[in-house]
C-alpha positions as CSV (number, residue, x, y, z in Angstrom):
1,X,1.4,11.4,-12.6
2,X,2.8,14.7,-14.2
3,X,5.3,16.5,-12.3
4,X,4.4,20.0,-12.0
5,X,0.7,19.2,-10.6
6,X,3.1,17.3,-7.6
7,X,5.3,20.0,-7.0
8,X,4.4,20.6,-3.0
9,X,2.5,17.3,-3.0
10,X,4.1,14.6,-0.9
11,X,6.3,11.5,-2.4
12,X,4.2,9.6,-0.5
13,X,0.9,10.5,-1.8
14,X,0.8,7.8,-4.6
15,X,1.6,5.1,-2.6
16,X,-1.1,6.4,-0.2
17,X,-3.4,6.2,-2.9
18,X,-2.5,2.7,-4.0
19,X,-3.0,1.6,-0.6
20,X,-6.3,2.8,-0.3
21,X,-7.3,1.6,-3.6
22,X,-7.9,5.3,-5.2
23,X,-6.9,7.1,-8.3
24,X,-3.6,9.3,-8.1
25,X,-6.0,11.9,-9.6
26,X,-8.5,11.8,-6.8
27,X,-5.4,11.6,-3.9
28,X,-4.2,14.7,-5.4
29,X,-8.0,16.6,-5.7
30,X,-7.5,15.1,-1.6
31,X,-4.8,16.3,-1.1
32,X,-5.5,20.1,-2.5
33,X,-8.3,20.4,-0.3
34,X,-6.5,18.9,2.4
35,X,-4.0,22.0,1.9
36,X,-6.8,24.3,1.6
37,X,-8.0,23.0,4.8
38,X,-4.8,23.4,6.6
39,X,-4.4,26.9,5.3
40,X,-7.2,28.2,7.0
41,X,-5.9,27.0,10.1
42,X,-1.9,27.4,10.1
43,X,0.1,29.9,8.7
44,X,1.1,28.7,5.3
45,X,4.7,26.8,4.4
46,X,4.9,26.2,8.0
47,X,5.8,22.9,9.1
48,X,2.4,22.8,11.7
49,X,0.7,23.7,8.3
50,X,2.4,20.8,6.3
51,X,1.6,19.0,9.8
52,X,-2.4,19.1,9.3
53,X,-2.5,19.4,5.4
54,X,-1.0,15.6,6.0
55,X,-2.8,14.8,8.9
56,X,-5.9,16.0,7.0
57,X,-5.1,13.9,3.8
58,X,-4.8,10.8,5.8
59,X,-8.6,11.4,6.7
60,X,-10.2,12.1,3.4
61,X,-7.9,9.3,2.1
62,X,-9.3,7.3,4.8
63,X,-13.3,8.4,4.6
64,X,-12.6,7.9,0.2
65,X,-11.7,4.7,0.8
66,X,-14.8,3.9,3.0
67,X,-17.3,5.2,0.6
68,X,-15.9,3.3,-1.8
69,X,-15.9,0.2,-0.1
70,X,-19.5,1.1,0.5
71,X,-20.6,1.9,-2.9
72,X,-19.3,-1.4,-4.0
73,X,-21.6,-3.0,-1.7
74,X,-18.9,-4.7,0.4
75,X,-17.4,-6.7,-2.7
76,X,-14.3,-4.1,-3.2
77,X,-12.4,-5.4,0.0
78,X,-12.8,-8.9,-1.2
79,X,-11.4,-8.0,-5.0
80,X,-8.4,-5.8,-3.3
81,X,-7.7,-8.6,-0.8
82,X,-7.6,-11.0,-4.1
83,X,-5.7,-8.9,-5.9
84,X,-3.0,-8.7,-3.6
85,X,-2.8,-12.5,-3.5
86,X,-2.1,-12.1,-7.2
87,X,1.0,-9.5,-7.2
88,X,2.7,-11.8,-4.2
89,X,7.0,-12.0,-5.6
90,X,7.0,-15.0,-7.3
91,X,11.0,-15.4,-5.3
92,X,8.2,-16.3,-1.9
93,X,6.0,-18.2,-3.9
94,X,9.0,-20.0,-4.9
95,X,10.7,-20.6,-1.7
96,X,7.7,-21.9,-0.4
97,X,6.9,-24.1,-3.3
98,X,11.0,-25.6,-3.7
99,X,10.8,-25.9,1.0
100,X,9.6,-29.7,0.8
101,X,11.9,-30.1,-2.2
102,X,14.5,-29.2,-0.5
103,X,13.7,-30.5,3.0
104,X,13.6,-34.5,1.0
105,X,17.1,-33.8,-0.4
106,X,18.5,-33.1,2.9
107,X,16.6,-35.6,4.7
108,X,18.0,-38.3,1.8
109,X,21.6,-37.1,2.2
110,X,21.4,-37.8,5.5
111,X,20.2,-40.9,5.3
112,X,22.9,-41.9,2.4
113,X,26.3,-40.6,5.0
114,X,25.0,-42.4,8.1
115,X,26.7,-45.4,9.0
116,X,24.4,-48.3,9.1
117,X,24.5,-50.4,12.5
């Protein structure tokens, strides 16, 4: 994402975009109009403008991500949901792979101190 397109755009709007499984590009097309929208409404650089530009963003953001959910005739949720699985930190996967590991180890030790009756 360039910098000067992002100037009044905010930090967040990537991460929105990611999360809803759009293009930075098309988040930021969102987010003009969302400005545009709130402009007509609000005095502009006010914060009840910045108020409904955001509020306005989160539902295009929301009615994008729909349509293209639906133009992917439902298989889109599936692919993001697999995705995700994917990009899990590999430190979880880990922890959960070394728990029985571990758990035998202790479970051993304890076994090996005990005093036999």
């Amino acid at each position: 994402m360039n910098e000067t397109t992002f100037a009044k755009a905010p930090k967040i709007l990537p991460w929105l975009a990611h999360k809803a499984g759009i293009a930075d590009r098309r988040a930021e097309t969102l987010w003009n109009a969302a400005l545009r929208h709130a402009a007509q409404t609000h005095a502009p650089d006010t914060s009840d403008c910045w108020q409904a530009a955001m509020d306005r963003l989160q539902d295009l953001i929301a009615a994008e991500s729909q349509r293209e959910d639906v133009a992917s005739f439902g298989w889109r949720p599936w692919a993001r949901n697999f995705a995700d699985v994917w990009t899990l930190r590999m430190d979880v996967l880990d922890k959960i792979a070394l728990a029985p590991i571990r758990t035998w180890r202790i479970l051993g030790q304890r076994s090996r101190t005990s005093p036999m009756h």
